[in-house]
LUMLUMDREN-2810 file (N, C-alpha, C; in Angstrom, 1 decimal):
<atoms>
<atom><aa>X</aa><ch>A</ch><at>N</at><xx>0.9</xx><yy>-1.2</yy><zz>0.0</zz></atom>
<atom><aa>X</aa><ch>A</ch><at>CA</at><xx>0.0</xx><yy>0.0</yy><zz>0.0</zz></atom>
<atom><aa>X</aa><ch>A</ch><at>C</at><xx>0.9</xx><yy>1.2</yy><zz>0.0</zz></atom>
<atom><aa>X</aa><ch>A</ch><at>N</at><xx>0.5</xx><yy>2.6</yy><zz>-0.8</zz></atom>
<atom><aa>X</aa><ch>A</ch><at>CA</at><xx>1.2</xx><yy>3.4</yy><zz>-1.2</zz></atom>
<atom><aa>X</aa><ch>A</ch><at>C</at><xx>0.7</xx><yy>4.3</yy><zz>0.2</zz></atom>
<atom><aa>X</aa><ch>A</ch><at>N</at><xx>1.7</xx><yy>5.2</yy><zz>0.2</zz></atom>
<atom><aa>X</aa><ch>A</ch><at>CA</at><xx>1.9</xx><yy>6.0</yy><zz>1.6</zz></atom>
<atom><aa>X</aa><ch>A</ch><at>C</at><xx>0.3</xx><yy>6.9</yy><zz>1.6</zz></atom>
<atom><aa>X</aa><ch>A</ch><at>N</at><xx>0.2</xx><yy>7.0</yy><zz>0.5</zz></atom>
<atom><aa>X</aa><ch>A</ch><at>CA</at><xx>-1.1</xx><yy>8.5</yy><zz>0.1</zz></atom>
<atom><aa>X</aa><ch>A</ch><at>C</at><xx>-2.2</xx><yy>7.3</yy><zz>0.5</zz></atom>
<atom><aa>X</aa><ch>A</ch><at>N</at><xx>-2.2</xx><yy>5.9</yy><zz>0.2</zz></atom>
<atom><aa>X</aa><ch>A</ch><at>CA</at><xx>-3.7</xx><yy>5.4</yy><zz>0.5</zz></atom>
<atom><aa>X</aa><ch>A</ch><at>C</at><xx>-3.4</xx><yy>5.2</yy><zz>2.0</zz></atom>
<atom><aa>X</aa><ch>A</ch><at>N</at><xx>-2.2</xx><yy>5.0</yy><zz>2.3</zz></atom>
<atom><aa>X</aa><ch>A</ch><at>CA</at><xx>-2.0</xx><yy>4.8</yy><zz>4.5</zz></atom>
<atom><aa>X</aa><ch>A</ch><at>C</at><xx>-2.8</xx><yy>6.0</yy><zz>4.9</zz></atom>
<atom><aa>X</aa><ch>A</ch><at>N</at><xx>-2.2</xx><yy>7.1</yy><zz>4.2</zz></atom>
<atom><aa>X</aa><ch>A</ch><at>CA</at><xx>-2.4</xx><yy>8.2</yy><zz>4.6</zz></atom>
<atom><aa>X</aa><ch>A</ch><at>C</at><xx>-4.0</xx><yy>8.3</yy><zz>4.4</zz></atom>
<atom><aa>X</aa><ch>A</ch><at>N</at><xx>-5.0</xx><yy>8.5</yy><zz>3.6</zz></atom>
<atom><aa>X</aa><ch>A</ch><at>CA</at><xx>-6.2</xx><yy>8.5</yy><zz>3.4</zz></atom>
<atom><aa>X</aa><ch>A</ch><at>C</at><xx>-7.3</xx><yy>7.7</yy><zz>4.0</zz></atom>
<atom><aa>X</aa><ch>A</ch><at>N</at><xx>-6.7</xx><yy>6.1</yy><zz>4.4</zz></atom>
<atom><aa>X</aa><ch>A</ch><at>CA</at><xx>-7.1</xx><yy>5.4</yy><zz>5.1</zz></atom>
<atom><aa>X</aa><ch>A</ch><at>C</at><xx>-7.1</xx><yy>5.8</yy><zz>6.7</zz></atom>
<atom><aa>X</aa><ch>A</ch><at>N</at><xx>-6.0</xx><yy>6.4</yy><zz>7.2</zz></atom>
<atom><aa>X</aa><ch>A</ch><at>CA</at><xx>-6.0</xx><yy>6.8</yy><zz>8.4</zz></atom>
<atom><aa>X</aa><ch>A</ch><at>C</at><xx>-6.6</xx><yy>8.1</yy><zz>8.9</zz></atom>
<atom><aa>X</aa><ch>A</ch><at>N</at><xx>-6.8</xx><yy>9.2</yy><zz>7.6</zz></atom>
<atom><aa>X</aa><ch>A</ch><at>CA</at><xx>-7.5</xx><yy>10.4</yy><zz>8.0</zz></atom>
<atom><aa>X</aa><ch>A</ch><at>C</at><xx>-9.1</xx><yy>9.8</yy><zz>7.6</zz></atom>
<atom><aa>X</aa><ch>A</ch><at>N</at><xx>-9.7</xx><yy>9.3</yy><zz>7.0</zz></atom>
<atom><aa>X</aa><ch>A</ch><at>CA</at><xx>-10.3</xx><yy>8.3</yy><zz>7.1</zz></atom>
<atom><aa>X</aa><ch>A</ch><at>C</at><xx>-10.7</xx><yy>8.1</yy><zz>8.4</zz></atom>
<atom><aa>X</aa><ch>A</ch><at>N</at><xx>-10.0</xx><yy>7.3</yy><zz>9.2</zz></atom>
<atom><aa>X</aa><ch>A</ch><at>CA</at><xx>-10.5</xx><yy>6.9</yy><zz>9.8</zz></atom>
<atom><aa>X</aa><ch>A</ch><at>C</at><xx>-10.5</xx><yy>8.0</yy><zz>11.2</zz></atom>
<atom><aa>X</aa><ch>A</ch><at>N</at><xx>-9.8</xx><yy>8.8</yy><zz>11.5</zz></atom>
<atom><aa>X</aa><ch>A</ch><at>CA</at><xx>-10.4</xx><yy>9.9</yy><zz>12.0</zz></atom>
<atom><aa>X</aa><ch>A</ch><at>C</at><xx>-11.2</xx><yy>10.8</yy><zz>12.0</zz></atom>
<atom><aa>X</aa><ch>A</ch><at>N</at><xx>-11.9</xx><yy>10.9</yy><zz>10.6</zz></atom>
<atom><aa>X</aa><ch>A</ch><at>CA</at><xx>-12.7</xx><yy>11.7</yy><zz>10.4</zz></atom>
<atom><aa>X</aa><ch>A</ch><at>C</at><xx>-14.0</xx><yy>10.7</yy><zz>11.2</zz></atom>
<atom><aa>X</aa><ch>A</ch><at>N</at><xx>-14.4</xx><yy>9.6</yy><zz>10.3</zz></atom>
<atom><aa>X</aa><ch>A</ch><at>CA</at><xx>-15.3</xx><yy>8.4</yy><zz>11.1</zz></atom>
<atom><aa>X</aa><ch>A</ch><at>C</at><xx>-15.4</xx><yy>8.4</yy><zz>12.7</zz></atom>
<atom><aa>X</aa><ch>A</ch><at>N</at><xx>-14.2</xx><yy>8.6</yy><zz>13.4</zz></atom>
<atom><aa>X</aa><ch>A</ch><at>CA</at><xx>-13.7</xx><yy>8.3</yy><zz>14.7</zz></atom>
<atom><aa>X</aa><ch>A</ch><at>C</at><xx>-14.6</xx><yy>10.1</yy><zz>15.7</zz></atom>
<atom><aa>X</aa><ch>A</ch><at>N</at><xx>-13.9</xx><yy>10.9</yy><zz>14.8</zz></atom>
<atom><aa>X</aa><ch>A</ch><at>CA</at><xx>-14.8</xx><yy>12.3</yy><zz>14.9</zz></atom>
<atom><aa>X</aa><ch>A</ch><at>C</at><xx>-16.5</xx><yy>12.5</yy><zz>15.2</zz></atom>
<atom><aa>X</aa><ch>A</ch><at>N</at><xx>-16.9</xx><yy>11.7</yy><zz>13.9</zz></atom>
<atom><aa>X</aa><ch>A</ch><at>CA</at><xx>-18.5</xx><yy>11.6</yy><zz>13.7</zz></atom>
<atom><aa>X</aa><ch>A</ch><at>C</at><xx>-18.9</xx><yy>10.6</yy><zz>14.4</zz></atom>
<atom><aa>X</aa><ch>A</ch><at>N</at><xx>-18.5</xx><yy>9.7</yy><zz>14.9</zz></atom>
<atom><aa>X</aa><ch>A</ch><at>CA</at><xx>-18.9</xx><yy>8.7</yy><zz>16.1</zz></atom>
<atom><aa>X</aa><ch>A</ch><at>C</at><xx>-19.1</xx><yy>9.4</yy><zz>17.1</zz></atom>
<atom><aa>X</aa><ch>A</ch><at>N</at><xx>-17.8</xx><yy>10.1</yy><zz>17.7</zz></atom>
<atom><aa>X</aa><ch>A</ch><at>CA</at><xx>-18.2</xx><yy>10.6</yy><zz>18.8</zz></atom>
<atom><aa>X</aa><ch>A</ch><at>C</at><xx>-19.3</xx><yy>11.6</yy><zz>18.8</zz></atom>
<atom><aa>X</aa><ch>A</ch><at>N</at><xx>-19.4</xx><yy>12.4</yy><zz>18.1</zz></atom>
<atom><aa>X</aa><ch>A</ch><at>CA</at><xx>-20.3</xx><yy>13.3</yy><zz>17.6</zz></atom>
<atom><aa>X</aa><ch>A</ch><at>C</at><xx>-21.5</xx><yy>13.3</yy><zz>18.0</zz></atom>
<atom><aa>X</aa><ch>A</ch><at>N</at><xx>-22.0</xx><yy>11.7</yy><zz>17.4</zz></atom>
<atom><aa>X</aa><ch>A</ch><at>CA</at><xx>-23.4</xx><yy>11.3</yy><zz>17.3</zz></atom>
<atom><aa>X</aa><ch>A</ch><at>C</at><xx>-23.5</xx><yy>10.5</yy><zz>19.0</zz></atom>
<atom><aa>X</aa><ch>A</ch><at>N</at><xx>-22.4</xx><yy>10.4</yy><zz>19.5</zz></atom>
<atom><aa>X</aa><ch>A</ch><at>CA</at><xx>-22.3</xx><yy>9.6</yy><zz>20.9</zz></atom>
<atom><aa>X</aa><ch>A</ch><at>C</at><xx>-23.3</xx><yy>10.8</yy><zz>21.8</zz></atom>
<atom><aa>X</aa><ch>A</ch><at>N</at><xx>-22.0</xx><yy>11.9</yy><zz>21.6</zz></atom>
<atom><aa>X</aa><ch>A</ch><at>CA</at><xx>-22.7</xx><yy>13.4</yy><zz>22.7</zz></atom>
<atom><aa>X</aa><ch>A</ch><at>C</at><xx>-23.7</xx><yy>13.7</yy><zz>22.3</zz></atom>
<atom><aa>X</aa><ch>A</ch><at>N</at><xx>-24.0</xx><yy>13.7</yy><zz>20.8</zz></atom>
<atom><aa>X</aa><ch>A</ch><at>CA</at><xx>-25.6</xx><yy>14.2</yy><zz>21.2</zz></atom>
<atom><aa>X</aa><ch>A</ch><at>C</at><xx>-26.7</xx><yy>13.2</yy><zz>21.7</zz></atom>
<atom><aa>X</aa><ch>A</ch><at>N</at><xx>-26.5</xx><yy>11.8</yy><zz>21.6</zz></atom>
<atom><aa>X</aa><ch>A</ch><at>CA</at><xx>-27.3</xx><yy>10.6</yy><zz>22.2</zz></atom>
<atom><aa>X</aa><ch>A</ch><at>C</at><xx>-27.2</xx><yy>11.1</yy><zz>23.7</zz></atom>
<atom><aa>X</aa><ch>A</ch><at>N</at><xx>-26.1</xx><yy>10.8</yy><zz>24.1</zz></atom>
<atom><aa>X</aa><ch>A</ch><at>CA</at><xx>-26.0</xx><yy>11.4</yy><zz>25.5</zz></atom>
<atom><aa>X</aa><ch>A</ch><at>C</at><xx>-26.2</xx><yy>12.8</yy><zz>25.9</zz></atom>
<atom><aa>X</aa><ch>A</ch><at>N</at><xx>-26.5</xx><yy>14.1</yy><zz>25.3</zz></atom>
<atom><aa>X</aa><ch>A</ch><at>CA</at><xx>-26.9</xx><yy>15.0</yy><zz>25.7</zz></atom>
<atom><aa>X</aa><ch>A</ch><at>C</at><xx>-28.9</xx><yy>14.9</yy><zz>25.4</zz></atom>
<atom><aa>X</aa><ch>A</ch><at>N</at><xx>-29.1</xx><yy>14.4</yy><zz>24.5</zz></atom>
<atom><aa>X</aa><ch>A</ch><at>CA</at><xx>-30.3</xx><yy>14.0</yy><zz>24.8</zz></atom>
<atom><aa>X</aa><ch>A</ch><at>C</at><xx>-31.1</xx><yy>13.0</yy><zz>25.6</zz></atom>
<atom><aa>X</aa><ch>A</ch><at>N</at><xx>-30.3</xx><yy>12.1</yy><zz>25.8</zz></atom>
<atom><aa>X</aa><ch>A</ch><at>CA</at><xx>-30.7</xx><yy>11.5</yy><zz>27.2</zz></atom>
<atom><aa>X</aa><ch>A</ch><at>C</at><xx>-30.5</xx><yy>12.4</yy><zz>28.4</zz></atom>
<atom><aa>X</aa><ch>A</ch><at>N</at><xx>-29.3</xx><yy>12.9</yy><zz>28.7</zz></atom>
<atom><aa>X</aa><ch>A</ch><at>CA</at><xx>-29.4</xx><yy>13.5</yy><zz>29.5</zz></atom>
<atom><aa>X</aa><ch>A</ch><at>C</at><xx>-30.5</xx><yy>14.5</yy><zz>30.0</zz></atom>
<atom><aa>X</aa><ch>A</ch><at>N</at><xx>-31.0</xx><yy>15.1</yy><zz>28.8</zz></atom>
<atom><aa>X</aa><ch>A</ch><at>CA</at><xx>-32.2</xx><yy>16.3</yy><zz>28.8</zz></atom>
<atom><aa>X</aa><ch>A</ch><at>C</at><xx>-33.3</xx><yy>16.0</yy><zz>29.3</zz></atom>
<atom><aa>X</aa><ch>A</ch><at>N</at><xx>-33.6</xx><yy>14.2</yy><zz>28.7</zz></atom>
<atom><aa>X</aa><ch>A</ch><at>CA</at><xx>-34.8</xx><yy>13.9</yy><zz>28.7</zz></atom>
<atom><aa>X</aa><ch>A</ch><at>C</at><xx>-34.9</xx><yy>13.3</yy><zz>30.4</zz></atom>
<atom><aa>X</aa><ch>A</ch><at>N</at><xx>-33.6</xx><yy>13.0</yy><zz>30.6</zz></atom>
<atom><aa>X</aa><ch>A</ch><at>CA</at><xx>-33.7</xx><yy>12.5</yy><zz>32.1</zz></atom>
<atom><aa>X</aa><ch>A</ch><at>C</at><xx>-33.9</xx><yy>13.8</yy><zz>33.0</zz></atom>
<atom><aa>X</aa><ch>A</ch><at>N</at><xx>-33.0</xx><yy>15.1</yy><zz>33.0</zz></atom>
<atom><aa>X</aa><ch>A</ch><at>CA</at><xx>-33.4</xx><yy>16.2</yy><zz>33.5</zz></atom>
<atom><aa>X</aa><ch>A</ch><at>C</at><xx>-34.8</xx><yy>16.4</yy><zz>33.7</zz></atom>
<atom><aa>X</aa><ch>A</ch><at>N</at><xx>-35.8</xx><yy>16.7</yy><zz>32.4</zz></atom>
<atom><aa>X</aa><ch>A</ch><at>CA</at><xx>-37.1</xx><yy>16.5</yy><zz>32.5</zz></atom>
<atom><aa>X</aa><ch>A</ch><at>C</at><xx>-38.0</xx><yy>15.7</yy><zz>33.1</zz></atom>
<atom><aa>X</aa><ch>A</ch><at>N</at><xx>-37.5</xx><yy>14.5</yy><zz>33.4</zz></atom>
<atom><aa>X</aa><ch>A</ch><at>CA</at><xx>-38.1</xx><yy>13.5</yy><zz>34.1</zz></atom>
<atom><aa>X</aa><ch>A</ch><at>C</at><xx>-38.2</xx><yy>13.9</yy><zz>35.7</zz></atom>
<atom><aa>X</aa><ch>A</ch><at>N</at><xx>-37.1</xx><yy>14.1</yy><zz>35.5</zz></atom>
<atom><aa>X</aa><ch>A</ch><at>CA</at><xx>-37.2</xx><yy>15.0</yy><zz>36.9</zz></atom>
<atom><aa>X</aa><ch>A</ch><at>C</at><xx>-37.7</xx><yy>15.9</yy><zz>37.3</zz></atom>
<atom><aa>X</aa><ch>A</ch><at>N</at><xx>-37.5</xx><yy>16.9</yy><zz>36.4</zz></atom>
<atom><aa>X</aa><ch>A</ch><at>CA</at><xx>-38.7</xx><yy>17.9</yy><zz>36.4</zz></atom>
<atom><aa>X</aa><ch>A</ch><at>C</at><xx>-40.2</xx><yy>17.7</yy><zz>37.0</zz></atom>
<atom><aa>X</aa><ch>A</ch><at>N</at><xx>-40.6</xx><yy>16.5</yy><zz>36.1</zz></atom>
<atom><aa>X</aa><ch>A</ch><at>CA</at><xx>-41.8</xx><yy>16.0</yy><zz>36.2</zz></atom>
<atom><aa>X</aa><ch>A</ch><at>C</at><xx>-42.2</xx><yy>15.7</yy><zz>37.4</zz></atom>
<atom><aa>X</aa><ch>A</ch><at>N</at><xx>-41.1</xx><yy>14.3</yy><zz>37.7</zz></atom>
<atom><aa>X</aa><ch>A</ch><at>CA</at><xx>-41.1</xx><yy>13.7</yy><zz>39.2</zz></atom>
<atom><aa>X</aa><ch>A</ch><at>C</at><xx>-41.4</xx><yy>14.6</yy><zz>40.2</zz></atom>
<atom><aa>X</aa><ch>A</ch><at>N</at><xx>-40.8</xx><yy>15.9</yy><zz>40.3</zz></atom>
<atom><aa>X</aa><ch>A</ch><at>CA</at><xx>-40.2</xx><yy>16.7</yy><zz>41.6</zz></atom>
<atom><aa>X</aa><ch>A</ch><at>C</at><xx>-42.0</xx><yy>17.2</yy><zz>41.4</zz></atom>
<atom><aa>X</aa><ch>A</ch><at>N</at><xx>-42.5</xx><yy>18.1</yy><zz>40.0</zz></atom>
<atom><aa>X</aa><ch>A</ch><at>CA</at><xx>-43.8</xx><yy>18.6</yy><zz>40.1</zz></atom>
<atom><aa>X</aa><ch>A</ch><at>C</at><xx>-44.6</xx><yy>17.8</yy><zz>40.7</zz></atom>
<atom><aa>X</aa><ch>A</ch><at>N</at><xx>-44.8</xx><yy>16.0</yy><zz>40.3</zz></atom>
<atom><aa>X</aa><ch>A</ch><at>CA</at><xx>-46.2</xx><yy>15.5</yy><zz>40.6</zz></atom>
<atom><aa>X</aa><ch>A</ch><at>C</at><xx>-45.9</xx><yy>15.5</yy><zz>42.1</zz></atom>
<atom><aa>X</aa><ch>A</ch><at>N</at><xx>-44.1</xx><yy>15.5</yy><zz>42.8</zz></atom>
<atom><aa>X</aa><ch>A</ch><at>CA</at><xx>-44.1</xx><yy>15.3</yy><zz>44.1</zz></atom>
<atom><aa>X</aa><ch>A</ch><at>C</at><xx>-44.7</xx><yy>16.2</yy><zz>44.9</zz></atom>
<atom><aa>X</aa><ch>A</ch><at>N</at><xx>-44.7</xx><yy>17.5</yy><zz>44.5</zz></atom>
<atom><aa>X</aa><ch>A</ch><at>CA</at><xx>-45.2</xx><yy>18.8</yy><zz>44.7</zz></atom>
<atom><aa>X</aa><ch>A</ch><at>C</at><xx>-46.5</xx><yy>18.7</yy><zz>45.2</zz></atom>
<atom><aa>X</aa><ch>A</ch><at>N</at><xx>-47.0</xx><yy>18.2</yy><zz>44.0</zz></atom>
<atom><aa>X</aa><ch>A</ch><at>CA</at><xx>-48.4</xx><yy>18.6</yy><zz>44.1</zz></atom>
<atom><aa>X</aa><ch>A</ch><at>C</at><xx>-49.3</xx><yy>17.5</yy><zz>44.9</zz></atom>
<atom><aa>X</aa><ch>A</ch><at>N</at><xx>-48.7</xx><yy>15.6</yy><zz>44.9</zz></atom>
<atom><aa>X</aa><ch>A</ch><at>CA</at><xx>-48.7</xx><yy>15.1</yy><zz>45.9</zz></atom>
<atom><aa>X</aa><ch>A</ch><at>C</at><xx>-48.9</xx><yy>15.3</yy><zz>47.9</zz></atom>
<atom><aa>X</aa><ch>A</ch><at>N</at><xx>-48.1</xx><yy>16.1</yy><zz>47.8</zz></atom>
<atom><aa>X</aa><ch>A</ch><at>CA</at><xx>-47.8</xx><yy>16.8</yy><zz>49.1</zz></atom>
<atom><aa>X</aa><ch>A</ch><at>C</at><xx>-48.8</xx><yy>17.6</yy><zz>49.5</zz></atom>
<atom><aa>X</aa><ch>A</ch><at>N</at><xx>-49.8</xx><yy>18.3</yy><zz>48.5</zz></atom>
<atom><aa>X</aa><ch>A</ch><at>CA</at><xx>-50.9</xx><yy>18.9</yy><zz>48.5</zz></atom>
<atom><aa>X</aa><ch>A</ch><at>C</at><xx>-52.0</xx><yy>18.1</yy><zz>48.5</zz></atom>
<atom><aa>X</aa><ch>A</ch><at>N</at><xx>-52.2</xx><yy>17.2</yy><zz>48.3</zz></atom>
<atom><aa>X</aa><ch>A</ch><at>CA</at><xx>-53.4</xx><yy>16.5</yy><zz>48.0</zz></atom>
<atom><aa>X</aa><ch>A</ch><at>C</at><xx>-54.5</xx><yy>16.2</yy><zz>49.2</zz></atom>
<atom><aa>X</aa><ch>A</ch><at>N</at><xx>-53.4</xx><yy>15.7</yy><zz>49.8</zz></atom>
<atom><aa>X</aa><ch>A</ch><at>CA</at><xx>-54.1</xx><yy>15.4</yy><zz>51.5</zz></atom>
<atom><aa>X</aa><ch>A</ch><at>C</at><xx>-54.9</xx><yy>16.6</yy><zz>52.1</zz></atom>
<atom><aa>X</aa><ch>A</ch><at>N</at><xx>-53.7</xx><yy>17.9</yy><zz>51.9</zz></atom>
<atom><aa>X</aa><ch>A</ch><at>CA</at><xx>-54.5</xx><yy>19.1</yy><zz>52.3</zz></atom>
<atom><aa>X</aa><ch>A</ch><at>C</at><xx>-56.0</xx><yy>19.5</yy><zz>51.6</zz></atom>
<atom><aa>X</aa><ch>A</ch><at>N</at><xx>-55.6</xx><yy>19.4</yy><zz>50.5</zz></atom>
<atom><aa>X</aa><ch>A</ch><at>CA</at><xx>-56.9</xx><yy>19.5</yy><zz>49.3</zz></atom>
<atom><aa>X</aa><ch>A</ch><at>C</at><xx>-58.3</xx><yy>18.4</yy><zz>49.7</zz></atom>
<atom><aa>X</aa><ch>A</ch><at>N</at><xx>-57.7</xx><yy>17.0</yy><zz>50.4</zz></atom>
<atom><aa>X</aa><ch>A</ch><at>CA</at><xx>-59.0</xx><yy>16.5</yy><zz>50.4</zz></atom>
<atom><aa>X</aa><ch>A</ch><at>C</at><xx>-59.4</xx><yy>16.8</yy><zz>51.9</zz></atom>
<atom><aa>X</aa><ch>A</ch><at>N</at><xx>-58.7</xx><yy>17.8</yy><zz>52.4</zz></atom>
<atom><aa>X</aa><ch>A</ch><at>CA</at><xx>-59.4</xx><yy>17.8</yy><zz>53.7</zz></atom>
<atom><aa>X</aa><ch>A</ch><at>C</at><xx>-60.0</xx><yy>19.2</yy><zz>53.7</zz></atom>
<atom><aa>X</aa><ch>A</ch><at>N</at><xx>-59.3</xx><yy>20.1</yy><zz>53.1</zz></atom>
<atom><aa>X</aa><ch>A</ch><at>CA</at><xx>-60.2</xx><yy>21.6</yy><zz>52.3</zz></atom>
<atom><aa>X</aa><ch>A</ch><at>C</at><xx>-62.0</xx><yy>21.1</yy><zz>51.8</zz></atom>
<atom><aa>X</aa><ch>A</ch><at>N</at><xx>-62.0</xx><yy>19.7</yy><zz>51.0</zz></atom>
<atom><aa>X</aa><ch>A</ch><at>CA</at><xx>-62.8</xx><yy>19.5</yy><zz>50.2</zz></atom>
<atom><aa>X</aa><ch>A</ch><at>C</at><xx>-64.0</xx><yy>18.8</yy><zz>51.4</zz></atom>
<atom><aa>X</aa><ch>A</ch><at>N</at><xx>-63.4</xx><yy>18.2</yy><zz>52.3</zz></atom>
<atom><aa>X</aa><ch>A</ch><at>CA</at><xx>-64.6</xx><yy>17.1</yy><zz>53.2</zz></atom>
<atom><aa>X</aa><ch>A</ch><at>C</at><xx>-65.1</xx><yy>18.5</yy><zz>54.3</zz></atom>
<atom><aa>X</aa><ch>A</ch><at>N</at><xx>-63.8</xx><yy>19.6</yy><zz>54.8</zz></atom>
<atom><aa>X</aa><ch>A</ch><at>CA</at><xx>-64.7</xx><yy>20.3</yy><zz>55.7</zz></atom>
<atom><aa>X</aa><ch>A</ch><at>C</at><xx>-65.6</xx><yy>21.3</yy><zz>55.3</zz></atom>
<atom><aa>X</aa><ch>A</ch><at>N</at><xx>-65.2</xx><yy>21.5</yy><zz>53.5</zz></atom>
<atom><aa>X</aa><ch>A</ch><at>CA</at><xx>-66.5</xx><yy>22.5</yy><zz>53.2</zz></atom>
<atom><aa>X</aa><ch>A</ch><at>C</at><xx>-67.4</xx><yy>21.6</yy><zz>52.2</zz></atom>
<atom><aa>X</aa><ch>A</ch><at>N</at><xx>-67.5</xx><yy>20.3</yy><zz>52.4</zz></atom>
<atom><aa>X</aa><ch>A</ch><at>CA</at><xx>-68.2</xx><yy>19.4</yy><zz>51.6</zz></atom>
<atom><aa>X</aa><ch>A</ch><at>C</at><xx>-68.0</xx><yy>19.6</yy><zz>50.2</zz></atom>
<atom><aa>X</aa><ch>A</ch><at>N</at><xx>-67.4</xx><yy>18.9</yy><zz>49.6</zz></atom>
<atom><aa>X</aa><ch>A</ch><at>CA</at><xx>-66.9</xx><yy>19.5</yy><zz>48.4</zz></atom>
<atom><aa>X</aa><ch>A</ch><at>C</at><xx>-65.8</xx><yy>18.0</yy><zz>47.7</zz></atom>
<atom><aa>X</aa><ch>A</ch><at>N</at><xx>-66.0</xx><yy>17.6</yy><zz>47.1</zz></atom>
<atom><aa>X</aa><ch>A</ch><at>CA</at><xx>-64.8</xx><yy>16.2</yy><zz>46.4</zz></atom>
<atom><aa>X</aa><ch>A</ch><at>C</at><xx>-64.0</xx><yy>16.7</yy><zz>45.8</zz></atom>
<atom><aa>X</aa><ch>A</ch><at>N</at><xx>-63.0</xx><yy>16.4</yy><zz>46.0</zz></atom>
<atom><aa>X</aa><ch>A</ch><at>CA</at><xx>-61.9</xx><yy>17.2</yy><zz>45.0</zz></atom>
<atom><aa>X</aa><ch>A</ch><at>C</at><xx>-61.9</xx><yy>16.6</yy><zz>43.7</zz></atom>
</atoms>
Protein backbone atom coordinates (compact mmCIF):
# COMPACT_ATOMS: atom_id res chain seq x y z
CA UNK A 1 0.00 0.00 0.00
CA UNK A 2 1.25 3.38 -1.23
CA UNK A 3 1.91 6.05 1.65
CA UNK A 4 -1.08 8.53 0.08
CA UNK A 5 -3.73 5.39 0.46
CA UNK A 6 -2.02 4.82 4.47
CA UNK A 7 -2.43 8.18 4.57
CA UNK A 8 -6.20 8.49 3.36
CA UNK A 9 -7.14 5.41 5.06
CA UNK A 10 -5.97 6.83 8.42
CA UNK A 11 -7.52 10.39 8.02
CA UNK A 12 -10.33 8.32 7.06
CA UNK A 13 -10.54 6.92 9.76
CA UNK A 14 -10.39 9.90 11.98
CA UNK A 15 -12.73 11.70 10.36
CA UNK A 16 -15.27 8.35 11.11
CA UNK A 17 -13.71 8.32 14.70
CA UNK A 18 -14.78 12.30 14.92
CA UNK A 19 -18.49 11.62 13.72
CA UNK A 20 -18.88 8.67 16.06
CA UNK A 21 -18.21 10.58 18.82
CA UNK A 22 -20.29 13.32 17.65
CA UNK A 23 -23.44 11.27 17.25
CA UNK A 24 -22.28 9.61 20.90
CA UNK A 25 -22.73 13.41 22.65
CA UNK A 26 -25.56 14.20 21.19
CA UNK A 27 -27.25 10.59 22.23
CA UNK A 28 -26.03 11.40 25.48
CA UNK A 29 -26.93 15.01 25.67
CA UNK A 30 -30.35 14.00 24.76
CA UNK A 31 -30.67 11.54 27.19
CA UNK A 32 -29.43 13.54 29.54
CA UNK A 33 -32.18 16.32 28.82
CA UNK A 34 -34.82 13.91 28.73
CA UNK A 35 -33.65 12.47 32.14
CA UNK A 36 -33.42 16.23 33.50
CA UNK A 37 -37.11 16.53 32.54
CA UNK A 38 -38.14 13.51 34.12
CA UNK A 39 -37.23 15.03 36.87
CA UNK A 40 -38.70 17.85 36.44
CA UNK A 41 -41.76 16.04 36.24
CA UNK A 42 -41.07 13.73 39.20
CA UNK A 43 -40.16 16.72 41.60
CA UNK A 44 -43.79 18.60 40.13
CA UNK A 45 -46.16 15.53 40.59
CA UNK A 46 -44.15 15.27 44.11
CA UNK A 47 -45.22 18.80 44.67
CA UNK A 48 -48.39 18.61 44.12
CA UNK A 49 -48.66 15.12 45.93
CA UNK A 50 -47.75 16.82 49.09
CA UNK A 51 -50.86 18.87 48.52
CA UNK A 52 -53.41 16.49 47.99
CA UNK A 53 -54.11 15.40 51.53
CA UNK A 54 -54.47 19.12 52.29
CA UNK A 55 -56.86 19.52 49.27
CA UNK A 56 -59.00 16.53 50.43
CA UNK A 57 -59.40 17.83 53.69
CA UNK A 58 -60.23 21.62 52.30
CA UNK A 59 -62.84 19.52 50.23
CA UNK A 60 -64.61 17.07 53.17
CA UNK A 61 -64.69 20.29 55.71
CA UNK A 62 -66.52 22.47 53.18
CA UNK A 63 -68.18 19.41 51.58
CA UNK A 64 -66.94 19.48 48.41
CA UNK A 65 -64.77 16.21 46.41
CA UNK A 66 -61.91 17.15 45.01
Amino acid sequence: MSWRKEYKAARQRRVDKIARNKKLDAALDTAFESGRNFDKQNALSRQMGQFEPLAGMLGDAMHITP
